[in-house]
Residue frames as qw, qx, qy, qz and C-alpha x, y, z in Angstrom:
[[0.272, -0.665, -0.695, -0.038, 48.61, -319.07, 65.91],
 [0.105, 0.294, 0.063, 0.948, 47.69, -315.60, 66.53],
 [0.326, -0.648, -0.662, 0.188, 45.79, -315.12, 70.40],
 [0.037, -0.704, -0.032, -0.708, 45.44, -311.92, 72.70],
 [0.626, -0.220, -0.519, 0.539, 46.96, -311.32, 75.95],
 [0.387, -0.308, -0.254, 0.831, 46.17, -308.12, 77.65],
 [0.450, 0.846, 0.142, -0.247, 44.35, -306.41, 74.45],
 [0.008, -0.672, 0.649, 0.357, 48.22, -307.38, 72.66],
 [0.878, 0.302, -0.197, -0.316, 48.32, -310.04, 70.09],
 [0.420, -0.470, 0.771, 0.087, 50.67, -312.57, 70.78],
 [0.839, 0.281, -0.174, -0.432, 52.00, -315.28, 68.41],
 [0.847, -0.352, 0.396, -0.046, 52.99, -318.91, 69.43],
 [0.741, 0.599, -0.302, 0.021, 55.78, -318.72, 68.05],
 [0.899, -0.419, 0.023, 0.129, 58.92, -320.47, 68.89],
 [0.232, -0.762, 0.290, 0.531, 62.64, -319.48, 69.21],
 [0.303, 0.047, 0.692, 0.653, 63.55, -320.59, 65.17],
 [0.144, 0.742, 0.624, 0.199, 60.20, -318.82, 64.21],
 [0.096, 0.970, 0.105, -0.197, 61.38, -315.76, 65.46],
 [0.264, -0.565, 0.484, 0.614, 64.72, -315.73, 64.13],
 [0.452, 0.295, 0.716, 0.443, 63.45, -317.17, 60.95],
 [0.000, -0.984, -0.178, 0.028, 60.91, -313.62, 60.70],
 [0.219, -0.789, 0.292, 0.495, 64.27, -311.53, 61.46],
 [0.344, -0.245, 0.628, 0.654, 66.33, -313.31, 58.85],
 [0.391, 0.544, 0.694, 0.265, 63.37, -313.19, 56.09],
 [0.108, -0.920, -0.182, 0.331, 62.96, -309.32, 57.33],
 [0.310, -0.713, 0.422, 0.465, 66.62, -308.76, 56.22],
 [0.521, 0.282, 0.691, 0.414, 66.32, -310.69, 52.89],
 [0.164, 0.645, 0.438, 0.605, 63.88, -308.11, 52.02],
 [0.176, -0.425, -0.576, 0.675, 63.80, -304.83, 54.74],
 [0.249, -0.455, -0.216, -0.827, 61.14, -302.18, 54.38],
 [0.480, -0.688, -0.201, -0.506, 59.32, -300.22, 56.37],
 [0.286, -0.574, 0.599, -0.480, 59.57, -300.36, 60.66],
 [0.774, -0.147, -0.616, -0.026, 60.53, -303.83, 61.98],
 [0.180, -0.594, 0.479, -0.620, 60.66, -303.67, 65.64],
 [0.634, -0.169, -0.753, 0.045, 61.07, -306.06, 68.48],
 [0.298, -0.585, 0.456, -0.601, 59.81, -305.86, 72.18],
 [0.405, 0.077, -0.858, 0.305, 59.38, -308.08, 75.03],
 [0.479, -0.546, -0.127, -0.676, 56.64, -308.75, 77.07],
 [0.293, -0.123, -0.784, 0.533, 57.42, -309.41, 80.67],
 [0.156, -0.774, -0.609, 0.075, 54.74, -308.57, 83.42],
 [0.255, -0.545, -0.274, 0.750, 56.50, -305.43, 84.39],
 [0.244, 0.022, 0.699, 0.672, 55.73, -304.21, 80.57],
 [0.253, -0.392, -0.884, -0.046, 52.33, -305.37, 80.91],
 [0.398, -0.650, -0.480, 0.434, 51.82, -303.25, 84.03],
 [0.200, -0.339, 0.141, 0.909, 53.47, -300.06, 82.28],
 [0.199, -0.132, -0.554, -0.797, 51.30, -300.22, 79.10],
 [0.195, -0.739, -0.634, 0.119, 47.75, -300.71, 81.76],
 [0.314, -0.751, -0.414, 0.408, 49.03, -296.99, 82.58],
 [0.093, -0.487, 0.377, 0.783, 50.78, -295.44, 79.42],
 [0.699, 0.454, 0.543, -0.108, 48.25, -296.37, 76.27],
 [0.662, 0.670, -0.163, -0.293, 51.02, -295.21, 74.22],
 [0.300, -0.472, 0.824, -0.092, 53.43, -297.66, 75.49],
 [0.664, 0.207, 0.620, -0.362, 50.57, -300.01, 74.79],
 [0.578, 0.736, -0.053, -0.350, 50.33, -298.88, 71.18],
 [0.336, 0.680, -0.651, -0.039, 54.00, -300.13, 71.00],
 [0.225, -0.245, 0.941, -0.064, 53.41, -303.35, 71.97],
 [0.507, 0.483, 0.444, -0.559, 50.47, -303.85, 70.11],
 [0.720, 0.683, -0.103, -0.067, 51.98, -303.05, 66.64],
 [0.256, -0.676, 0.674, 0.154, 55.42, -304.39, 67.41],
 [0.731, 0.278, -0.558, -0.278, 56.18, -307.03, 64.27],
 [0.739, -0.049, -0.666, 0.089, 57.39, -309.56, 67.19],
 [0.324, -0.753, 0.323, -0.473, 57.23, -309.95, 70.70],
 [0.458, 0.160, -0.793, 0.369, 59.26, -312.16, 72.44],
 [0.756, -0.466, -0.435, -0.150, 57.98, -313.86, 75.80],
 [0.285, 0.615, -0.426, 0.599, 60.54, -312.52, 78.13],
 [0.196, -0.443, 0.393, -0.782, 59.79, -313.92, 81.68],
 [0.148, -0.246, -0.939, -0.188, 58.31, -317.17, 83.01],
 [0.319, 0.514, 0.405, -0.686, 55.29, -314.99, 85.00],
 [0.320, 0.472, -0.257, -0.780, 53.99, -314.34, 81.11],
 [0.288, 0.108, -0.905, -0.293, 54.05, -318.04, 80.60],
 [0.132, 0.288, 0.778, -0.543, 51.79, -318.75, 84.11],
 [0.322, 0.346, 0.092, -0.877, 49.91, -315.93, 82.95],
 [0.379, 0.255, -0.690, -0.561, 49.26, -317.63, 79.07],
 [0.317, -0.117, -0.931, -0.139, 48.23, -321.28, 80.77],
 [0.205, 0.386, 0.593, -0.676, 45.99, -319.81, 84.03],
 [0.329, 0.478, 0.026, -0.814, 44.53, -317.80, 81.24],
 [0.680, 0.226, 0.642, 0.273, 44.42, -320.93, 78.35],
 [0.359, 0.853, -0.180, -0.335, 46.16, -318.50, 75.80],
 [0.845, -0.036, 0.245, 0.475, 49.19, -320.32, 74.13],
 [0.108, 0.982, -0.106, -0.111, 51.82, -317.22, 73.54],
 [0.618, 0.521, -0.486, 0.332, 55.53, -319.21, 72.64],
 [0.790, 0.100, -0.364, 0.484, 58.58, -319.87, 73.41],
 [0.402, -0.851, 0.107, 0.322, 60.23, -317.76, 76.84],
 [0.522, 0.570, -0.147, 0.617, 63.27, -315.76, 75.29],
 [0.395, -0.683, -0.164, 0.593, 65.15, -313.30, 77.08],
 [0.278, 0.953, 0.008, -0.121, 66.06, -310.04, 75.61],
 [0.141, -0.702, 0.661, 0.222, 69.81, -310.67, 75.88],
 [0.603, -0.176, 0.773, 0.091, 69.42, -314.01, 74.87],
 [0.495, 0.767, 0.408, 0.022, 67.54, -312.99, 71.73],
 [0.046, 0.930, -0.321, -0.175, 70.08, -310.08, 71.19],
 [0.343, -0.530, 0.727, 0.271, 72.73, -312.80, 70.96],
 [0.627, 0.335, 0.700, 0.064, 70.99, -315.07, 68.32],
 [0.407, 0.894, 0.136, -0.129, 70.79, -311.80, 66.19],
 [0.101, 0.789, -0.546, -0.263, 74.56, -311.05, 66.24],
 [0.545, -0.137, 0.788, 0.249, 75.02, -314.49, 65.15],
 [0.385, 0.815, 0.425, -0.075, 72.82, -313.32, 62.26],
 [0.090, 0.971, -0.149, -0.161, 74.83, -310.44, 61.57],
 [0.545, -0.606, 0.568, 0.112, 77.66, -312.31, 61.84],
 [0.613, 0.215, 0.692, 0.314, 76.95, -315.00, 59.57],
 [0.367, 0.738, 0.532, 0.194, 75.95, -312.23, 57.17],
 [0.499, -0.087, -0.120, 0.854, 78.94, -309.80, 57.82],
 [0.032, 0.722, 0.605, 0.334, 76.19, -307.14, 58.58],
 [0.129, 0.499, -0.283, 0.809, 76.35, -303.49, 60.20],
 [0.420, -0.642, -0.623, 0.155, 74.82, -303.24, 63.86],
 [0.144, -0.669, 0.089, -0.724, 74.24, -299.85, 66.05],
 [0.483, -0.561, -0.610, 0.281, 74.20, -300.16, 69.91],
 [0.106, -0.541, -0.020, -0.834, 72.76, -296.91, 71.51],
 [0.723, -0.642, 0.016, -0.255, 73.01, -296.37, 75.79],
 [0.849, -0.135, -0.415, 0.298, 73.93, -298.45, 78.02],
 [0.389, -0.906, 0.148, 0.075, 75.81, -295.42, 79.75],
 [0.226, 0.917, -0.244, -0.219, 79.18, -294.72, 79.21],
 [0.103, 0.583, -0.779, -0.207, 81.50, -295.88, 77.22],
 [0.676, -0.033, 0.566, -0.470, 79.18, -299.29, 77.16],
 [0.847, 0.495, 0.086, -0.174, 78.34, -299.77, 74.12],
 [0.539, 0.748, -0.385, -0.047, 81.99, -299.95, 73.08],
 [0.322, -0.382, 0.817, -0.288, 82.84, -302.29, 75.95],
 [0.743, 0.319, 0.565, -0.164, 80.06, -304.76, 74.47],
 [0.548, 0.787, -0.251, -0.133, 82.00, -304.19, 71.13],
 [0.160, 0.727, -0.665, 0.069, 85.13, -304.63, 72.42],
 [0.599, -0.070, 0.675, -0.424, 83.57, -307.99, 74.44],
 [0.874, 0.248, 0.363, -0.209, 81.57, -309.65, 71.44],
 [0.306, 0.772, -0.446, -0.334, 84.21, -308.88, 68.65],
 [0.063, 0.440, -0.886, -0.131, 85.75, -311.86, 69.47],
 [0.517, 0.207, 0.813, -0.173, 82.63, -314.24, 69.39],
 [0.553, 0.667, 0.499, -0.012, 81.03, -312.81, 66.36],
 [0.277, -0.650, 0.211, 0.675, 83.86, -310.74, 64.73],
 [0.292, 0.247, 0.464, 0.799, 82.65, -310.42, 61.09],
 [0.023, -0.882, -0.471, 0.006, 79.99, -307.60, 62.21],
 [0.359, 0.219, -0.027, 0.907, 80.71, -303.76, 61.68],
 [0.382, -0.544, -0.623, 0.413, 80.12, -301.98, 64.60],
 [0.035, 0.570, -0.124, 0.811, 79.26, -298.24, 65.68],
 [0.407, -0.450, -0.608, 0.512, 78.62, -297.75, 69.65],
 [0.019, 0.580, 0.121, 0.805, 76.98, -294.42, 70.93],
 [0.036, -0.223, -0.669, 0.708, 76.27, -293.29, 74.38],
 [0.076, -0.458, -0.738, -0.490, 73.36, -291.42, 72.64],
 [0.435, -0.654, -0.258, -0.563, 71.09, -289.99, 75.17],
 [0.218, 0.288, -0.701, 0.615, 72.30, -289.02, 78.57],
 [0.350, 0.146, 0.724, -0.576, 68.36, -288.61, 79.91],
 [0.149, -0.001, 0.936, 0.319, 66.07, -290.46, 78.24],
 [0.042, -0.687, -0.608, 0.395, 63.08, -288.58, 79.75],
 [0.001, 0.885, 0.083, -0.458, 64.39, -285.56, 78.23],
 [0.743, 0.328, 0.479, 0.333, 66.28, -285.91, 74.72],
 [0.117, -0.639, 0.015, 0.760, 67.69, -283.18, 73.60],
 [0.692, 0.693, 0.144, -0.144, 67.32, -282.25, 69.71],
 [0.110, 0.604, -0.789, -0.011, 71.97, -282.44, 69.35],
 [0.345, -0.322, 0.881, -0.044, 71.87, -285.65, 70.77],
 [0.770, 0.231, 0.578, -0.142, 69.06, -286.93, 68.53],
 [0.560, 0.785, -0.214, -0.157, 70.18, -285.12, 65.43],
 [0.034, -0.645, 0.755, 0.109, 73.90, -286.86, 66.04],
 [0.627, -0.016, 0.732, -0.267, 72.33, -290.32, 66.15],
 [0.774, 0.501, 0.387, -0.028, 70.03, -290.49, 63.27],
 [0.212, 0.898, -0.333, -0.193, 72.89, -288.61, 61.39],
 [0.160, -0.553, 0.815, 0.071, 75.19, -291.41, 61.96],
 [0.549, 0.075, 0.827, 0.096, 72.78, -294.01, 61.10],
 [0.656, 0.654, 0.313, -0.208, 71.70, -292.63, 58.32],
 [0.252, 0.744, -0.594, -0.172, 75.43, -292.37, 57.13],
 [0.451, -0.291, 0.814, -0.221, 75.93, -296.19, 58.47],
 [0.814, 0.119, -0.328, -0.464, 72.85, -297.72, 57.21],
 [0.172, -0.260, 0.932, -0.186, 72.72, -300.53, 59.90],
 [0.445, -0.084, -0.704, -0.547, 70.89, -303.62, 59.77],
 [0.539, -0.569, -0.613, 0.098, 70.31, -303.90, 63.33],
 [0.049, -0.476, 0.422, -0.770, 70.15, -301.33, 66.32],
 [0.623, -0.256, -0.700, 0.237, 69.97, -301.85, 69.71],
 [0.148, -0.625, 0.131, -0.755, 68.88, -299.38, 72.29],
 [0.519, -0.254, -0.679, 0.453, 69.67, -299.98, 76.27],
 [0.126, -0.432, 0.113, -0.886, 67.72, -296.91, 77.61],
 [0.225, 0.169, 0.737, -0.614, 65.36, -298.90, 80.09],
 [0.247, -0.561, -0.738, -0.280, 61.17, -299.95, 79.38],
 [0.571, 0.770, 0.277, -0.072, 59.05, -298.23, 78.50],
 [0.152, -0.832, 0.240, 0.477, 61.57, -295.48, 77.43],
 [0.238, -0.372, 0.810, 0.386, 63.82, -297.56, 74.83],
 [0.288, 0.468, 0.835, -0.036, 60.68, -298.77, 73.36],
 [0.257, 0.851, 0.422, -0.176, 58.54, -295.59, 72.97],
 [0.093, -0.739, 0.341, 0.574, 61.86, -293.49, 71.90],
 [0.213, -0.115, 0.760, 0.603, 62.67, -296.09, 68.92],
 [0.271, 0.659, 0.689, 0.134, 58.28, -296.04, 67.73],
 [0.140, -0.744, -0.183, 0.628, 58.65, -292.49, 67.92],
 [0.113, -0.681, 0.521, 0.502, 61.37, -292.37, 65.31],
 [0.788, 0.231, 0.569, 0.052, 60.19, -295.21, 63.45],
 [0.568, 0.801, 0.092, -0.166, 59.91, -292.92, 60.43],
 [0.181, 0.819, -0.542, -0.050, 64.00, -292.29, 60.40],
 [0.289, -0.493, 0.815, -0.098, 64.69, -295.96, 61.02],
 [0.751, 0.459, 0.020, -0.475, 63.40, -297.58, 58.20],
 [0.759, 0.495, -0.395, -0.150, 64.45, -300.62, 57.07],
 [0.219, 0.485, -0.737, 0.417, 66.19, -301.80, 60.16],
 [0.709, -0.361, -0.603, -0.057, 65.54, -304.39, 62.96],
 [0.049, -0.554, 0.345, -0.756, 65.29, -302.31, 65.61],
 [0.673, -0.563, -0.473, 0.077, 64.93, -303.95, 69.79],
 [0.315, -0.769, 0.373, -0.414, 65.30, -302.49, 73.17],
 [0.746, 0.107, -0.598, 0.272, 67.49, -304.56, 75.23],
 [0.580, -0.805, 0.012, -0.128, 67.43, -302.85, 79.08],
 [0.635, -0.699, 0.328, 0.032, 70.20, -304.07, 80.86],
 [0.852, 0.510, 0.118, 0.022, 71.23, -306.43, 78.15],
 [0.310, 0.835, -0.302, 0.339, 74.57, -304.09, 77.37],
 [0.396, -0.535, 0.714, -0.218, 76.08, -304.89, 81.13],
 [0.932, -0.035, 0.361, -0.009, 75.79, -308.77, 80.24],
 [0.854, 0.427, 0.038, 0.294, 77.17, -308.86, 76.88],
 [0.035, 0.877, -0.265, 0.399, 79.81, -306.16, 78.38],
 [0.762, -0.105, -0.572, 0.286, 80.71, -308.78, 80.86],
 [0.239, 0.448, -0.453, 0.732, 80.05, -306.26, 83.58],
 [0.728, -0.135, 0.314, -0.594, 77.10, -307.59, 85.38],
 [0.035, -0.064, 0.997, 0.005, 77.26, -311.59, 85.88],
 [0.684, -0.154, -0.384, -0.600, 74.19, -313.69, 84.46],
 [0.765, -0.214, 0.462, -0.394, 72.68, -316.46, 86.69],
 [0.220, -0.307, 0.918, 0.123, 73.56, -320.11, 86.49],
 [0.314, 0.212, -0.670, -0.638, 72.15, -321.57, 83.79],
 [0.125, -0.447, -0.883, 0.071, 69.74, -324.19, 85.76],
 [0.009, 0.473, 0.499, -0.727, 68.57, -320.84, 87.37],
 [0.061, 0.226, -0.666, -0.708, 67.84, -319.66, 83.37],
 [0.274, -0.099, -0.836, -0.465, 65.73, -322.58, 82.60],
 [0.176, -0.454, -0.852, 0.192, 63.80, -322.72, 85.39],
 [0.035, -0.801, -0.267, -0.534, 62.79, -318.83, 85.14],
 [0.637, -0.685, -0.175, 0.307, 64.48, -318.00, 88.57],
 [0.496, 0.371, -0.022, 0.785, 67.30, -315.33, 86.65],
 [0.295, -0.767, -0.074, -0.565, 64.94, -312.41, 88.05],
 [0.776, -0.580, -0.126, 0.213, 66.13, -314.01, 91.95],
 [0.761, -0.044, -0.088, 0.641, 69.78, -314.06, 90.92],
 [0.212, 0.548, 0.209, 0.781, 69.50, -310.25, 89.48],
 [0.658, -0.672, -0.275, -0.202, 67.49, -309.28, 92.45],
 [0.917, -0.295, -0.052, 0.265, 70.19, -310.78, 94.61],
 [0.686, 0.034, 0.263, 0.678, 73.08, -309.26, 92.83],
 [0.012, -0.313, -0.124, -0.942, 70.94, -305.63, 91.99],
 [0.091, -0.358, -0.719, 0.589, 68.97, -304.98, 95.30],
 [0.124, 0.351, -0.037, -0.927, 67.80, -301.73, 93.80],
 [0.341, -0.127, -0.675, -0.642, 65.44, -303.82, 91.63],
 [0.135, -0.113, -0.889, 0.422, 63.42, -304.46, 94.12],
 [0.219, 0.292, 0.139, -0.920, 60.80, -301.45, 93.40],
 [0.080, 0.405, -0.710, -0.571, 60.68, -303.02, 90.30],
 [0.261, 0.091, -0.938, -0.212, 59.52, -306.07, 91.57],
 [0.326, 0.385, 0.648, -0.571, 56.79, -305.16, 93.26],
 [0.604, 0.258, -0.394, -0.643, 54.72, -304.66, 89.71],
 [0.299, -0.109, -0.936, -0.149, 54.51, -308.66, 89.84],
 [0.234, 0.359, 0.784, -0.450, 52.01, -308.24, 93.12],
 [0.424, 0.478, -0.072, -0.766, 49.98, -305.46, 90.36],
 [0.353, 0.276, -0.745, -0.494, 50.47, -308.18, 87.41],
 [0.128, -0.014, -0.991, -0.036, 48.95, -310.93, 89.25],
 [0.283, 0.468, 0.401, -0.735, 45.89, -308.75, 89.97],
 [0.410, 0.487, -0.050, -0.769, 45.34, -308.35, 86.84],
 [0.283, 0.029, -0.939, -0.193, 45.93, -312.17, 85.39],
 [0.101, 0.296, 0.898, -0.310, 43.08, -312.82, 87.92],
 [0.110, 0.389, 0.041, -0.914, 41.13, -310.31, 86.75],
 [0.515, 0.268, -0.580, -0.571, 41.27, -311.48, 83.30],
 [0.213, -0.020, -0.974, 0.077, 40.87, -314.83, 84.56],
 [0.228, 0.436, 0.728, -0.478, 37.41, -313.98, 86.44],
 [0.452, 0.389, -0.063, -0.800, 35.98, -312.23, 82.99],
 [0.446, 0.113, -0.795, -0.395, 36.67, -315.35, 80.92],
 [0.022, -0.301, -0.952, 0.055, 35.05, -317.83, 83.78],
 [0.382, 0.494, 0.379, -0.683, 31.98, -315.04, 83.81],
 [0.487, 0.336, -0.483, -0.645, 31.53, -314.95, 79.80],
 [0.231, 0.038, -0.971, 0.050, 31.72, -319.10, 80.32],
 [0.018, -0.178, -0.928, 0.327, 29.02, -318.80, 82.59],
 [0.444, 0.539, 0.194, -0.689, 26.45, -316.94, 80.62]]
């Protein structure tokens, strides 16, 4: 089922629907397959960047990423899927790869990261063939070496997945950008993503997981996200928002 959430299509899809879409993607790849995630803070970026928007708009899957996005869906009687996380999705893929001894790319994370989440998953999913890259020291600024070394390497590679840990929007609008040179690949930002699977940032306790309360632990454990979290007071403005056009259209 195929609704709209924001002016973004969303489809109710569930977590074996989207991995089923990835693995069918890879049966046959062409053209740009890209994944984002739509949490409110997202949401709240792409109300104020309309090409941010654009990239969540034509992204081949988004992933529910957040339980605010679920509130949002039922206040708003949209049905939008299953809640994923980004890391938690990221891991379902290298099991993919895995089963399917496939090539992967991780790009970010700051130094020496990506090859610490190499050296970290090898041993859970250890028929993938890896390449790690710091890539892009500012993300804001790119230089034209540091992108030419990149696509150079994947285009000598020829992964089937990449993974970019540069922060939202940023990690997002840098891979649509490039779409053209990254053809044929399942390409997702992943934020932070890289310190989990790196085992260098602890995840929350799995009740805390299910009940959507990770953002507390993280919070808790990265003070500095706090800025961050002020966008929710901005997101729930605007869920009401929408919520007072639909009960006006209702009443005419």
């Amino acid at each position: 089922m195929r609704n709209t959430l924001f002016e973004i299509p969303v489809e109710a899809l569930s977590k074996n629907d989207i991995l089923e879409k990835i693995k069918n993607y890879t049966k046959s790849p062409r053209d740009f397959f890209h994944i984002v995630s739509l949490n409110p803070e997202n949401i709240i970026m792409s109300e104020k960047t309309p090409e941010f928007k654009e990239v969540l708009q034509t992204a081949q899957i988004k992933i529910i990423d957040g339980v605010g996005m679920i509130l949002a869906g039922m206040l708003l009687q949209t049905p939008i899927g299953y809640r994923i996380t980004g890391v938690d999705l990221m891991e379902e893929i290298l099991d993919i790869a895995h089963k399917g001894s496939s090539r992967v790319v991780l790009i970010g994370g700051g130094p020496k990261v990506a090859d610490e989440v190499i050296r970290c998953q090898s041993v859970r999913v250890p028929n993938i063939l890896w390449v790690g890259i710091e890539g892009i020291k500012n993300i804001r600024r790119p230089t034209r070496e540091e992108e030419q070394k990149i696509f150079t390497i994947v285009a000598d590679f020829k992964p089937h997945f990449l993974f970019a840990a540069f922060g939202s929007p940023y990690q997002e609008l840098w891979l649509y950008q490039h779409r053209e040179k990254l053809q044929g690949i399942v390409c997702m930002g992943v934020g932070g993503a890289f310190d989990y699977l790196a085992e260098k940032v602890p995840r929350a306790p799995r009740f805390m997981q299910m009940i959507g309360f990770e953002w507390l632990f993280r919070l808790v454990h990265q003070p500095w996200r706090m800025r961050r979290q002020l966008r929710l007071f901005s997101f729930v403005w605007l869920v009401f928002k929408e919520l007072f056009k639909i009960l006006s259209r209702v009443r005419k």
